[in-house]
N, C-alpha and C positions, 0 to 999 in steps of 0.2 A: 504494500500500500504506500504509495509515492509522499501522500501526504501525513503518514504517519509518523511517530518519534521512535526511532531504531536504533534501537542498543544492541550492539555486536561486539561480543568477546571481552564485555568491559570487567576491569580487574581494578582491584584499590586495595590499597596495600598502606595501613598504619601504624608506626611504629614498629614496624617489621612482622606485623600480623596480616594475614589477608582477611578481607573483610569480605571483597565481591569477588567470586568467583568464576569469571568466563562468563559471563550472565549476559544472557541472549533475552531479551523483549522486543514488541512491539505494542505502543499505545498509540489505543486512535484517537484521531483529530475530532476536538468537540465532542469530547466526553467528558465524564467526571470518572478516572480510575481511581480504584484504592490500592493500597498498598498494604497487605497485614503481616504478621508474623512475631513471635515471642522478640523477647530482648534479645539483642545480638543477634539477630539477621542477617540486617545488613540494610535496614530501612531506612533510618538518617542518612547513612554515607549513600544509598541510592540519592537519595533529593539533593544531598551537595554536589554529587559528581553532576549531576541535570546544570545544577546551579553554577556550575564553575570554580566552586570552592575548592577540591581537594583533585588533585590528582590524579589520572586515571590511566590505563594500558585500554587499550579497543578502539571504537569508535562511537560517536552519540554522531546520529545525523536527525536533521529535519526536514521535510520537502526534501531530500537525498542532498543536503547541505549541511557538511559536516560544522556540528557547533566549534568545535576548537578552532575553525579559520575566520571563525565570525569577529574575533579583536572583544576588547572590553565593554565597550559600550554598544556593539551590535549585538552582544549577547545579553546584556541588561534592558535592551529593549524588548529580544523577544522571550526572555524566562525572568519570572519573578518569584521568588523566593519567601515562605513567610516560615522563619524559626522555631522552635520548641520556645525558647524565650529571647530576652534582648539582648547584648552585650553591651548596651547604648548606656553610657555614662554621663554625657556632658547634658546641663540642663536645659535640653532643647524644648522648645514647648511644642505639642501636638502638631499644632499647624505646621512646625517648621519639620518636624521630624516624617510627615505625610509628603512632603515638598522634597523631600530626597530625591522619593520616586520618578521626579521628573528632571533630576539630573543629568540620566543618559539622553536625553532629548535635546540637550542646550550645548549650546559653545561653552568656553571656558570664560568669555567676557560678555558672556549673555547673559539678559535677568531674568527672571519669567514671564512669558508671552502668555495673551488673554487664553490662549490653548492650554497650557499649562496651569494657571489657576483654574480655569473650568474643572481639567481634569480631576486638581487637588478639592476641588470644591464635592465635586460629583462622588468622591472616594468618601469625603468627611460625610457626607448623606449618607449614601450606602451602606456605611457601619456604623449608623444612628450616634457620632459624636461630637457632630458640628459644637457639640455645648460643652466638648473637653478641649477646645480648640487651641486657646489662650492657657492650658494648664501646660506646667513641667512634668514631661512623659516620664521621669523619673519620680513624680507622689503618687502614680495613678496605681491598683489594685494589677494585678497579676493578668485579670479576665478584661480591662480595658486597655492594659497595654497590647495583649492578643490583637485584640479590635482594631486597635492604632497600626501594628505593623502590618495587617491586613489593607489596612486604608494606604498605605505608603506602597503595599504592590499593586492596587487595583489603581495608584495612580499611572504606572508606567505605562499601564494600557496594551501590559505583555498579552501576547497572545497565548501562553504557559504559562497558570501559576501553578506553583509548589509549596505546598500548604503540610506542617507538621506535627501530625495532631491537635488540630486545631482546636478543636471543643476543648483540652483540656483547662481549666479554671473557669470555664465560660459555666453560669446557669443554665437551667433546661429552656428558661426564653431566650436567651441571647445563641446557644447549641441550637436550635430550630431554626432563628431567623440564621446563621451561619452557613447551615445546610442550604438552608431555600435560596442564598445569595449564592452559594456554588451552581446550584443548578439553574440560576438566573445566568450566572456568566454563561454555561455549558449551551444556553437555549442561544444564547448570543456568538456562537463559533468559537469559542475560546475551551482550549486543555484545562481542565485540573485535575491533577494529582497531588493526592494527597494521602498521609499514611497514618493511620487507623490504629488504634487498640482496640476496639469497642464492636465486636465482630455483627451486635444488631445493627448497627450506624451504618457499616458498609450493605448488610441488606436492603437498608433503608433507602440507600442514598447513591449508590454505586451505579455504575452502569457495567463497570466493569472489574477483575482486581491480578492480581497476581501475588501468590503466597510465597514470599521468601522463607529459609532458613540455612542458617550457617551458610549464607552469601551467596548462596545459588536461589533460580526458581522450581518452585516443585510444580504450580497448578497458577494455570490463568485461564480467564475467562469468564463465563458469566457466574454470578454467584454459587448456585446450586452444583457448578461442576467442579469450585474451588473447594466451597467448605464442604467435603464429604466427611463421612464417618474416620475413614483410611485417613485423609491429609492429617484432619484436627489429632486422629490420633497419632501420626507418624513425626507431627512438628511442634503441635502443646503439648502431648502429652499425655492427654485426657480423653475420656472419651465423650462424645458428640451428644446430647440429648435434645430433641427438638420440641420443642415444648413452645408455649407462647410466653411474651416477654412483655412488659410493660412497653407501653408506647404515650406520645404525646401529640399532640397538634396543637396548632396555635389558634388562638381565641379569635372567631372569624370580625374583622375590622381592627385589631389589633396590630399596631405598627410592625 
């Protein structure tokens, strides 16, 4: 599939451990995949190597255009990245730390074009924070900083984002509206992956997944063909019980 995200032969290697193994995928274009698998998989370092972050042996292509020849800032335009949490230290206030995201966009002696604040504006809407705007994203709770660096990828207006465990710290209302915004980007032509603990979420919510462990793939594809009896038992551990699970929906008229 020409237009798909193709991972051939990719390896990462840290600290002199190997993390990903030969790992062969393909994800389609304008989905929502998930990612699952126990700790130590290889599910973070999957989303860095996407991301540019760390290192890699193989190849990641896009539209059969290998990301490594894309340079820095063509590859921040078309993958954006959202973290387990921040590393962000200095006391940026919201608005400005959302305003990153439109950095691979601008020259070096360029300020922000009316394009660019729409797009920061449109991202602070999205993840209902326009009113944390003017705060230091260093006082904010765990679950509105999530929020915040989700608004700083949905500004670059990637065509890929990469999303890591996103619900975590988030409430059951703000986890719903997160979900519904993934599959709002997805309805709009846009990738996300993202990687999961929560194996109802990825039922819920997936279109599609691939089940890592110990840095290989064992099972992709549609739900019901990933999580069998055999995988879950072969890679959690456990065995499978299909039962019904609490679920939630949001309160209809409810932001």
């Amino acid at each position: 599939m020409a237009d798909a995200l193709q991972l051939r032969n990719l390896s990462v290697t840290l600290s002199g451990k190997p993390v990903l193994k030969s790992l062969n995928l393909e994800i389609p274009t304008a989905k929502l995949f998930g990612i699952l698998g126990p700790n130590g998989a290889g599910k973070t370092t999957l989303l860095k190597a996407l991301a540019g972050l760390v290192t890699y042996q193989g190849e990641i292509t896009h539209r059969d255009q290998s990301l490594a020849a894309l340079g820095a800032k063509g590859h921040a335009q078309l993958v954006a990245y959202v973290p387990q949490r921040s590393e962000l230290s200095a006391a940026l206030n919201v608005y400005d730390v959302v305003a990153q995201g439109r950095y691979c966009h601008q020259d070096d002696l360029q300020g922000p074009s009316a394009s660019d604040k729409d797009a920061i504006e449109s991202a602070l809407i999205a993840t209902k924070i326009v009113e944390l705007a003017a705060l230091p994203f260093t006082q904010l709770s765990g679950g509105e900083q999530r929020r915040v660096l989700l608004a700083r990828a949905l500004a670059t207006q990637a065509p890929l984002i990469l999303l890591d465990e996103p619900a975590a710290s988030l409430d059951v209302a703000h986890a719903l509206s997160l979900f519904k915004h993934m599959r709002a980007l997805v309805a709009q032509g846009r990738t996300v992956i993202v990687v999961l603990h929560d194996i109802n979420d990825a039922k819920a919510w997936c279109d599609s997944l691939a089940l890592l462990s110990q840095g290989s793939v064992v099972a992709t594809g549609a739900f019901n063909t990933v999580i069998t009896a055999q995988n879950v038992r072969s890679v959690y551990g456990v065995e499978l019980i299909e039962t019904s699970a609490l679920g939630f929906r949001q309160i209809q008229g409810a932001p």
